[in-house]
Structure formats: C-alpha cells, structure tokens
C-alpha positions in Angstrom: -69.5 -82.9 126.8 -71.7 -84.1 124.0 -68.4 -84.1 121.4 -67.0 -86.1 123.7 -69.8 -88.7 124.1 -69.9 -88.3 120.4 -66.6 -89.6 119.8 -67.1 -92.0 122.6 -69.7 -94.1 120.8 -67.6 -94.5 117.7 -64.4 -96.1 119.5 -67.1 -98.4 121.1 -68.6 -98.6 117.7 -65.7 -100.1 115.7 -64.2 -102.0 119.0 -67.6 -104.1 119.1 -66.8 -104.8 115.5 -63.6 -106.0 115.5 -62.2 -104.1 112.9 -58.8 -102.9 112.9 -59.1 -99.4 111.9 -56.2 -97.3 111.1 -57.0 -93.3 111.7 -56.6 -91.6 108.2 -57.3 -88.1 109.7 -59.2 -86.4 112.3 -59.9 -83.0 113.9 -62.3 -81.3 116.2 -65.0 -82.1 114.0 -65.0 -85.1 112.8 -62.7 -87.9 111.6 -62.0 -91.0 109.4 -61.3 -94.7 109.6 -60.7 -97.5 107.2 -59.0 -101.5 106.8 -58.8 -101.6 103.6 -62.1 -103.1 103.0 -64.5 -100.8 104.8 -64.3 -97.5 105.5 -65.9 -95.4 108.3 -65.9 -91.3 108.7 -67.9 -89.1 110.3 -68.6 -85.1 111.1 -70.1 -83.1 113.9 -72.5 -80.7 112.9 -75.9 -79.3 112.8 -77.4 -82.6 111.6 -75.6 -84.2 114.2 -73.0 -87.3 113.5 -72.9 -88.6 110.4 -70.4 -91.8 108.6 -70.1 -93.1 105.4 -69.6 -96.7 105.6 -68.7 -99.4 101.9 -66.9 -101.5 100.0 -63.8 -100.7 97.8 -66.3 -100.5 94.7 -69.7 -99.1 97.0 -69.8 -96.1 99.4 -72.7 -95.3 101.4 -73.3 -92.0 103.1 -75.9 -91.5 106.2 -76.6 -90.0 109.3 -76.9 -90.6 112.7 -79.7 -90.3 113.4 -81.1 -93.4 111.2 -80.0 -96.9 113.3 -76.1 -98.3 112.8 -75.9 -99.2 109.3 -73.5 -102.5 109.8 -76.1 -103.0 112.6 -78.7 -103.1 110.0 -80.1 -106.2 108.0 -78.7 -106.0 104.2 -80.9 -107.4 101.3 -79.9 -108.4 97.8 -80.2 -107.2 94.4 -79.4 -110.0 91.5 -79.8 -110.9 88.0 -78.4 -111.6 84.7 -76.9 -109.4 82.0 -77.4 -110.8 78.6 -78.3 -110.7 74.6 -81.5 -111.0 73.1 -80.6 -114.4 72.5 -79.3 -115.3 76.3 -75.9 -115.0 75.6 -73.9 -114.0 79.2 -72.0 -110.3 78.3 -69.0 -109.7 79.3 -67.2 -106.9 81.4 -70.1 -104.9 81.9 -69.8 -101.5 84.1 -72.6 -101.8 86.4 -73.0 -98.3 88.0 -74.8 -97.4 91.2 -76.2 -94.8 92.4 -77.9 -93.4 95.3 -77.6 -94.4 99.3 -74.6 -96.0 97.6 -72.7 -95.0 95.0 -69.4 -96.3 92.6 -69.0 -99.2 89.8 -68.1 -102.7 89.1 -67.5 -104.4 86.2 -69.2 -107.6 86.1 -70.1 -110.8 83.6 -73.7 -112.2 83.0 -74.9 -112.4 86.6 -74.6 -109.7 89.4 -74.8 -110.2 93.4 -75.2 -106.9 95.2 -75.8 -107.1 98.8 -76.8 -103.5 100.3 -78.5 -102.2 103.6 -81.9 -100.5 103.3 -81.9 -97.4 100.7 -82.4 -95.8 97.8 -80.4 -97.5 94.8 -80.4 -97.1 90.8 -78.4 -99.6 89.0 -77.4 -98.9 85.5 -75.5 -101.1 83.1 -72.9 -99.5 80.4 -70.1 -101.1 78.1 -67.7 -99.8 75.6 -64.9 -102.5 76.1 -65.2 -104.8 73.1 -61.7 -106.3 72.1 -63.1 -106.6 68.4 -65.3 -103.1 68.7 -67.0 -104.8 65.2 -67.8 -108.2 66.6 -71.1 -109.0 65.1 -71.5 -105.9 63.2 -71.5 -106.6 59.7 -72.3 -105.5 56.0 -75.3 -107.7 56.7 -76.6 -105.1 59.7 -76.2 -102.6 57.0 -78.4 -104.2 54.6 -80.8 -104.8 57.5 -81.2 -102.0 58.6 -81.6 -100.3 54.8 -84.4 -102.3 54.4 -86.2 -101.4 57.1 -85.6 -98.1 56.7 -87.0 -98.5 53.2 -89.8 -100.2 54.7 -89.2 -103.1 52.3 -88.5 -105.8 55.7 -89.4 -104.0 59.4 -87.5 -105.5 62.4 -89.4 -107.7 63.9 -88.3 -107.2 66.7 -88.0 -103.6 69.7 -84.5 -104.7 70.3 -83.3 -104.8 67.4 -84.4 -101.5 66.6 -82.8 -100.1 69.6 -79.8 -101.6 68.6 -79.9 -99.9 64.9 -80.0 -96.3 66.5 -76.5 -96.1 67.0 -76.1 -92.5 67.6 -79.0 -92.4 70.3 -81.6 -89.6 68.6 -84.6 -92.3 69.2 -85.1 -93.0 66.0 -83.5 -95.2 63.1 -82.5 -93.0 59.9 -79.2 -93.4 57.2 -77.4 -91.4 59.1 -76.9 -94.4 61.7 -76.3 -96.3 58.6 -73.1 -94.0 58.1 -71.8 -94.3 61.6 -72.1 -98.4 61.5 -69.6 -98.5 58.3 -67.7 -96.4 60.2 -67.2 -98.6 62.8 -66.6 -101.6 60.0 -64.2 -99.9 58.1 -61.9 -99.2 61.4 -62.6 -95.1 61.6 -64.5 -95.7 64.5 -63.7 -97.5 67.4 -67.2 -96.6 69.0 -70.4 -95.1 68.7 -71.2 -91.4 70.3 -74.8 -90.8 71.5 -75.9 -87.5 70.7 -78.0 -86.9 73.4 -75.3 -87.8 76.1 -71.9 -87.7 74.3 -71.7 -90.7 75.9 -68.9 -93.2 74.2 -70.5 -96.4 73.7 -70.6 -100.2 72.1 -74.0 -101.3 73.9 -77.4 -100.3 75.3 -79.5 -101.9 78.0 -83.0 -102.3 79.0 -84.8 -103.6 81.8 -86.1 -107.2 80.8 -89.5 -106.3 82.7 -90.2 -102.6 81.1 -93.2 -103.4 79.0 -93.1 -101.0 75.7 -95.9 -99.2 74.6 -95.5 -99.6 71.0 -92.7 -102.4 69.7 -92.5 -100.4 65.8 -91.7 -97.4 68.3 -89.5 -98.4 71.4 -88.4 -94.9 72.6 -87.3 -93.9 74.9 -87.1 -97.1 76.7 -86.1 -98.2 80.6 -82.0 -98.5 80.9 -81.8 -98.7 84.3 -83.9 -100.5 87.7 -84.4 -98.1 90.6 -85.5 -99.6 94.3 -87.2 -97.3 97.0 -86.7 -97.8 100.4 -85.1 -101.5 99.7 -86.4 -103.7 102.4 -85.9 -106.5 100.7 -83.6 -108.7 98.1 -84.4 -108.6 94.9 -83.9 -111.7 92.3 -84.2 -112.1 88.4 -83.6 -108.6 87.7 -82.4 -108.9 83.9 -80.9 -106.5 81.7 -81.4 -107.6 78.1 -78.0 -106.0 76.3 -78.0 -105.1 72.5 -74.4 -104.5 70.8 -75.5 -101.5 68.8 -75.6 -102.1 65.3 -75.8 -105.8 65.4 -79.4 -106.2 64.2 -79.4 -109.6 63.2 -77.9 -111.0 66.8 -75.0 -112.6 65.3 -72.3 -111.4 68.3 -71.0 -114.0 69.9 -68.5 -113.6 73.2 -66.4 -116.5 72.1 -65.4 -115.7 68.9 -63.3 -112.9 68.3 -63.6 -112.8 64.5 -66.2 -114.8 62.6 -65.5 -117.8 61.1 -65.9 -117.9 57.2 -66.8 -121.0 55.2 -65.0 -121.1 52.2 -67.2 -122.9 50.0 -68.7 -121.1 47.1 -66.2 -118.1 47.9 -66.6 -114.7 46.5 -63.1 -115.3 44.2 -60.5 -112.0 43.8 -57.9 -111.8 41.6 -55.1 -109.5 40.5 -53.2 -110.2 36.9 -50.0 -111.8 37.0 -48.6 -109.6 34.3 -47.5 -106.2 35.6 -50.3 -103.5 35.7 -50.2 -100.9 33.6 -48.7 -96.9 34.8 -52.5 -94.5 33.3 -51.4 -93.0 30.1 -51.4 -89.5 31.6 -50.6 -89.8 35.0 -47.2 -91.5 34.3 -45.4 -88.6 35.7 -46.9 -89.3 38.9 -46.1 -92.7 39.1 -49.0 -94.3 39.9 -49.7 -98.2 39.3 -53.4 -99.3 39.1 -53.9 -102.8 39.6 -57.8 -103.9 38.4 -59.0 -106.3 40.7 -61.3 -109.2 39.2 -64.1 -111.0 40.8 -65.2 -114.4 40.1 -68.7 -116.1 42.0 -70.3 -113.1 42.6 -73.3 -114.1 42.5 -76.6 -112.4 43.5 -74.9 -110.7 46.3 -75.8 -108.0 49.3 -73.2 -106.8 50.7 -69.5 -108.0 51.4 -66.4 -106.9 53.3 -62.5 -107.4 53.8 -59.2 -106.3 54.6 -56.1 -106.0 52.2 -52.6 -105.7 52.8 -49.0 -104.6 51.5 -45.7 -103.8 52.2 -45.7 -100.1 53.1 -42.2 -99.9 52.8 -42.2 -100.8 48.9 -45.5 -98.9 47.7 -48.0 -96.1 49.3 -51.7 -96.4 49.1 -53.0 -93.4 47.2 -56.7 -94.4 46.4 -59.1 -96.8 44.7 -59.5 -96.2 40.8 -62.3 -97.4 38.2 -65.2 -98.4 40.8 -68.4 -99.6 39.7 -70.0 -100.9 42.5 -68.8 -98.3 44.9 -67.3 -100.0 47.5 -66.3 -97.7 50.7 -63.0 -97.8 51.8 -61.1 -97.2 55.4 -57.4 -96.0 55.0 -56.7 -95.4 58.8 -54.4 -97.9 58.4 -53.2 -97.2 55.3 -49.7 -96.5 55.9 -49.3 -99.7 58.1 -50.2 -101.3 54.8 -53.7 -102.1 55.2 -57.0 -101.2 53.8 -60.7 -102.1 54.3 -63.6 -102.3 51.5 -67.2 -102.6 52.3 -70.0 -102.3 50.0 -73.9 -103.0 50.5 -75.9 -101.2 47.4 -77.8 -98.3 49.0 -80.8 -99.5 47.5 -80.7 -103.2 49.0 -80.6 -104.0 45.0 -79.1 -107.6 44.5 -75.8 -108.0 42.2 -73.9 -110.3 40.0 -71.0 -109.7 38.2 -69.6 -111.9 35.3 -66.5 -114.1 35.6 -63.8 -112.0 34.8 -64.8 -108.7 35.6 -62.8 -105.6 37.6 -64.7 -105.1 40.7 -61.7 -102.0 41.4 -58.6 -100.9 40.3 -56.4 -100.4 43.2 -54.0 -97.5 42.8 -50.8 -97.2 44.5 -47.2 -95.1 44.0 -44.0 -97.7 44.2 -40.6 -96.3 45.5 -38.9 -95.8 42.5 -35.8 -95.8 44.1 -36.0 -99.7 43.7 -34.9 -101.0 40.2 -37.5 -103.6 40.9 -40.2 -103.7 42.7 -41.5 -107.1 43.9 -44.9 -107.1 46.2 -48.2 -109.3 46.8 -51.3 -108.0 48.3 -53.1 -110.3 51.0 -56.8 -110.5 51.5 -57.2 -110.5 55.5 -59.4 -109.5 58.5 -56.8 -107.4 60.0 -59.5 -104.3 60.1 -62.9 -105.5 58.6 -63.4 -109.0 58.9 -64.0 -111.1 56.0 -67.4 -112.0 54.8 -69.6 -111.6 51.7 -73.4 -112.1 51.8 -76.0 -113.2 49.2 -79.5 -112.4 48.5 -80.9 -115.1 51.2 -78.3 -113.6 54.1 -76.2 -117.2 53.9 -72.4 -116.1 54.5 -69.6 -116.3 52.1 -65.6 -116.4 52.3 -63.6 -114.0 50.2 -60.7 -115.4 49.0 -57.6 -113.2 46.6 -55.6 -115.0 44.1 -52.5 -113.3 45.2 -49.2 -113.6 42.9 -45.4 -112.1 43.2 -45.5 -109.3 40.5 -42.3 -108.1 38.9 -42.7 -104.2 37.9 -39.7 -102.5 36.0 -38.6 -99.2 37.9 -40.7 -96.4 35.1 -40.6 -92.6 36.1 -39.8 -89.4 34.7 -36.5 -88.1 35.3 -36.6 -84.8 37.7 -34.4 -82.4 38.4 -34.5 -79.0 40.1 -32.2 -75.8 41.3 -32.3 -75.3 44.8 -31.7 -72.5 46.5 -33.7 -70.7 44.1 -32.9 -67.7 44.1 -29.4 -68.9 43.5 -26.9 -66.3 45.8 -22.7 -66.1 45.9 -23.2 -67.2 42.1 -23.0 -71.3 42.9 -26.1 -72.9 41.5 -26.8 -75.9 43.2 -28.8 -78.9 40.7 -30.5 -82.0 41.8 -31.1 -84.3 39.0 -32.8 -87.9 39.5 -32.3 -90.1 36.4 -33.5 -93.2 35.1 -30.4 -94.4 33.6 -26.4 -92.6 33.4 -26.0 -90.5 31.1 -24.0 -87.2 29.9 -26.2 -84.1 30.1 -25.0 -80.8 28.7 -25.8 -77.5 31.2 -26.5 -74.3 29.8 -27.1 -71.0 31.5 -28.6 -68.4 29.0 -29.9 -64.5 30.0 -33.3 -63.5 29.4 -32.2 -62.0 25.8 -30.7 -65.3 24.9 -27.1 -65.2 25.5 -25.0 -67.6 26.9 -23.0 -67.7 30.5 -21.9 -70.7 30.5 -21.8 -74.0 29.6 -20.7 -77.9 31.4 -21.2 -81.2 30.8 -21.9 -83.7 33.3 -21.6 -87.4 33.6 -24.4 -87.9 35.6 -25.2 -91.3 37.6 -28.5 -93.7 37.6 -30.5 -92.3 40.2 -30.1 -89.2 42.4 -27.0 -86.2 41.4 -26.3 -83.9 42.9 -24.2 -80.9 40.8 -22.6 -77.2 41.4 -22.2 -74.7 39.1 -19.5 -72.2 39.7 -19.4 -68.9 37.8 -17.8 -66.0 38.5 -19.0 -62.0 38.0 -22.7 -63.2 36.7 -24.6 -60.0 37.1 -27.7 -60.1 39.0 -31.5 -60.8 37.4 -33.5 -63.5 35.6 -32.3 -66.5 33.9 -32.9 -69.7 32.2 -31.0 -72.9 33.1 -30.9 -75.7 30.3 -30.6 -79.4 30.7 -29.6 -81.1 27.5 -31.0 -84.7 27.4 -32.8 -85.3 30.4 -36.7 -86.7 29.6 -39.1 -84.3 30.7 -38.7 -80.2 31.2 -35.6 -79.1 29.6 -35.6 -75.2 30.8 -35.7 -74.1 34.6 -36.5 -70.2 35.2 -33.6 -68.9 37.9 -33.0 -65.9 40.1 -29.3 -64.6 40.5 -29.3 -62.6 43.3 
C-alpha cells in the first residue's frame, strides 16, 4: 500500500508540473523520468523516496523527506571571472560540486541559479588557442630576478602565476618549465601536487592573504552552506601561469611587434662553408649575424625551411646560448629563446654571429636552392631591452646557391656475400670508370672488372664462379674516400 502511494505522488508530481516526461526505466523499486531538460528518478528504500532533479550541465540529488525541490525557492550565485588587470577570460570550466554537481564552461561573468544547498564552485582552464599567449622571454627575466632577489613581484598574483608546476613556491625549476612552454615542447603546465593539466589558476577576489611575499596556499574555490540566498559579485581573479608581467590579452592571438629599432638577423649571401672535418657528414653551418643588439634581456623567434631540401641537425658555434625547440623540426621549423641566466644585459657588435645554424642538404640535388624565414609559427617574435620596451626581429633572408659536395660511398651488401654474387652499391659525385678487384687475405687476385659507373647512385654484381669460402678484400680503384671493403664468402 505505501509503494503504491509512493508512486502515486510522483505521477501527480510531474502532472502538476506540466512536464512531458518520457519513462527511461523503472522497476519495483524505483524509476526514472526526464524531457530533455530536467530529469527526475527516484528509489524506494530504507531512507524512504528519493529523486535527483537538474539541468543538462547540473544534477541535484535529495531525499524525500526534505520539501519538493522544484517546489522550493532557488537563489543565485554570480560574478565575474577575470585577470589581474580586469580583462573578461574566456572558456573557463566552472565546476560544481556538492547538492549539485557537473560543469560549464563559461566567459567573464557566471549566472547560477540553484535551490537551497550545499555548493563549491571551482574555476579551471587549459584551453588556450595560443597556449604561450602572454608568456614571454620577458616572464623569464622576471621571474629570474626575483628569484635572485635583485626586483621582488610586487605583486601575490603574480607570484602565483610564476609557480607554474604548483609546489607553493617560485624556484628555477619553474623557470625551465615556462621555456618549455615558449619553445613549443609543452603545450601545458602539470601541477605536481594534483597532476592536474593546466594554463591558469584562480583565487577568490575576497580571500584576504596573510602574507603577500608568501601567498600559499591560497583560496581557488567559494563554498556556500545551507544557500538561502543569492549571492552577487563573487569574483575569481584568473592568472595565466607564467605571465608575470600581465601582458595576455584575449583578443590578440600573437603579439604585435613594432618594427622600429629591430633586433636585425642576417645570413651571408655567399654559400656557407661544409666544417673542415665533418665534410663526410655533409653538414652546412650557416653563421647567423646580428645587427642592433643592443643592451638586450631576452629575445625569441621562430625559423623556418624547406624540410624536403635540408634536415635540421643542431645549432653550432653559440655564444650566448640561446635554447632551442626542434619538435617541429622536421616540419621545417625551429624556435630560439635566450634570456642570460644571470639577468646580465648584452650588446653585441654589428656584424657579429649570434649562431651558426647547422643543417645536412639532400645531396641527391645537384643544387640546392633554400631561404630560411624568421616567423612566429612556434615562439612568437619579440626581443626585449634592458628597460622591458619590446622589439621586432627581423632576418635578412636571401636565395643561396650551394654546389652538390659529398664524399662518394659505396658498400657490399649482403655481407657476408653467399651463391658467390657480390652485390655493390656505389654513390658517386661525378661518372667515372672504376676498376674492381677482389684479392684473398694473402694477396692474390680473384678477379678483376671495370665499370662505367653513372653520377649518382650504382648499383653493380659481381659474378664469379668456384671462389672458395673465407675472408676477403674488395678494391675500388678511383672512387674518393675508402678504397678497400673487408668481405665474407660464405
């Protein structure tokens, strides 16, 4: 009798609502309801009926024996989501828990409406098109010098925002995970504490800190309990971690670089030279020279080539130290940053190599004809001096011409060499004849071929009959290079 009562008062209950309820699933015990919008279930047991009753982002959970909850009077919770400097942020997760419970994303202000309850709401973002917007070589140098105690933040949220890893405390080692982020390894920052993946932190605009040289831990979240009525102006202040001197802005997906008095790049028009050395690997180091660099911090960029003509294989003579990120190296880009670890300030003369960019062409090309481009594609552009005024970067790029140079290779493959057929692949620089000799370990001669051999790859079989089995030595007469290949005859 009383299940049936029960189940009485909840077709009444949506009836009287006007609700047009579709049955999801129910048994003896219980069942569920939902439009769409709002859902309604509920369970017979010990604690009597219970329903959970929300919206598609918010679910609340009670029983029956508190009043009706759509009955109930609801209250609101609002406020405003923004930077230290009152910008709106974007897209943030706003998380609730308690009576209620899910997420929704939101932008600058939030409008909860909720019935009487116990509520946390929490703000989180990691959703940043341009993960690096507003982090800079500047924030580097920033936060050096405060770490060297030569300039203290002067401000708790901008120390907040320099402890990007979340240990409470700002050391180098968040230094290391803001070039990260820069240079394009990292697309995020990981609190150690939490493993949680993240671009931002929050804090309650009211939460009044205890010591502002010392702001840990601080309040990330605004709890209500027993909500029995709305509450306004309930701000979230948000810091982009790593942005310490408040320079992210929502509107502009890459900064916007003035030109004037550019830091100046250049690469020689004449072709660069192959190392004395390393010739045999084929690598090309191209110095780069700087021009107006003057009393400089810290500076940063993207450069780009054709992947397809030359592979990136490191940066050569290196003075300053520059950093570099080759994640997207073999798309043909690669970012530079350098800030001096001391916060020392540098010039550099006209005319002198900042790097020497090393790279191996595809030889296979007679000639190989490429420019480097100075872009943002993965670290923005910008150079800073010793006052913190911004600088554009600009390269002097020119079509270079480079003449195919290599060693000629060549090598015997299977080796060991079985059925008696050694098989030759020779790669030469230019046609030519070369004379093949095949000699025994006591020096006598098998056999011997010439071959009119083609610029570029060969490919060549030696046949000779009733060649004993063991160890021999295969000569190639006027290729550059080794001469003498030690084979196996099985």
């Amino acid at each position: 009798m009383k299940k049936n009562i029960t189940l009485l008062f909840c077709i009444v209950f949506i009836k009287t609502h006007s609700q047009n309820f579709t049955p999801q699933s129910i048994n003896g015990g219980g069942g569920f309801q939902s439009n769409g919008n709002i859902s309604f279930s509920y369970s017979i047991g010990q604690s009597g009926l219970t329903n959970t009753v929300g919206t598609s982002a918010f679910t609340l959970t009670q029983g029956f024996q508190q009043a009706d909850i759509i009955n109930n009077p609801t209250y609101t919770i609002a406020g405003n989501i923004i930077s230290p400097l009152k910008y709106s942020v974007p897209n943030v997760v706003l998380k609730l828990s308690g009576s209620i419970t899910g997420t929704k994303t939101m932008t600058g202000n939030f409008n909860i409406t909720l019935p009487q309850g116990n509520y946390t709401v929490s703000p989180s973002k990691n959703n940043d098109i341009n993960k690096a917007n507003g982090v800079t070589a500047l924030d580097i140098a920033l936060t050096q010098a405060h770490i060297l105690g030569k300039t203290l933040f002067n401000s708790q949220y901008k120390i907040i925002a320099a402890d990007v890893n979340g240990d409470s405390k700002v050391t180098a080692l968040d230094i290391v995970y803001i070039k990260r982020l820069i240079l394009g390894i990292d697309t995020t920052f990981t609190n150690s504490t939490t493993s949680e993946k993240r671009l931002w932190t929050f804090i309650d605009s009211s939460y009044s800190f205890t010591d502002n040289s010392n702001p840990f831990p601080h309040k990330d979240s605004i709890s209500y309990t027993g909500l029995s009525v709305s509450k306004i102006n309930q701000t979230f202040i948000g810091c982009k971690l790593g942005d310490v001197n408040w320079d992210w802005n929502p509107a502009v997906a890459r900064p916007k670089v003035n030109n004037t008095n550019a830091v100046e790049l250049s690469y020689p028009i004449e072709s660069p030279s192959v190392r004395p050395g390393r010739a045999s690997d084929g690598y090309i180091h191209i110095p780069v020279k700087v021009r107006n660099f003057k009393d400089m911090l810290g500076m940063q960029f993207t450069i780009s080539f054709d992947p397809t003509i030359m592979q990136w294989q490191g940066i050569g003579s290196n003075p300053l130290g520059i950093e570099i990120g080759t994640n997207h190296a073999t798309e043909g880009s690669v970012s530079f940053l350098w800030v001096d670890k001391q916060n020392n300030i540098k010039t550099l003369d006209d005319g002198s190599v900042l790097m020497e960019l090393v790279f191996k062409p595809d030889y296979q090309l007679s000639t190989i004809n490429y420019q480097l481009l100075l872009d943002g594609s993965v670290t923005a552009i910008a150079a800073y001096d010793k006052d913190y005024n911004l600088h554009g970067i600009v390269l002097n790029s020119s079509k270079i011409n480079i003449a195919a140079v290599a060693t000629e290779t060549w090598a015997v493959t299977p080796n060991p060499v079985v059925n008696g057929n050694v098989q030759v692949q020779m790669n030469l620089k230019v046609g030519k004849t070369i004379e093949l000799r095949l000699i025994d370990i006591t020096g006598r001669v098998f056999m011997v071929k010439q071959v009119d051999a083609v610029k570029g790859s060969n490919h060549i079989t030696l046949k000779q009959q009733k060649i004993p089995s063991g160890t021999y030595y295969l000569q190639a007469k006027g290729i550059e290079g080794e001469e003498v290949k030690k084979i196996m005859i099985q």
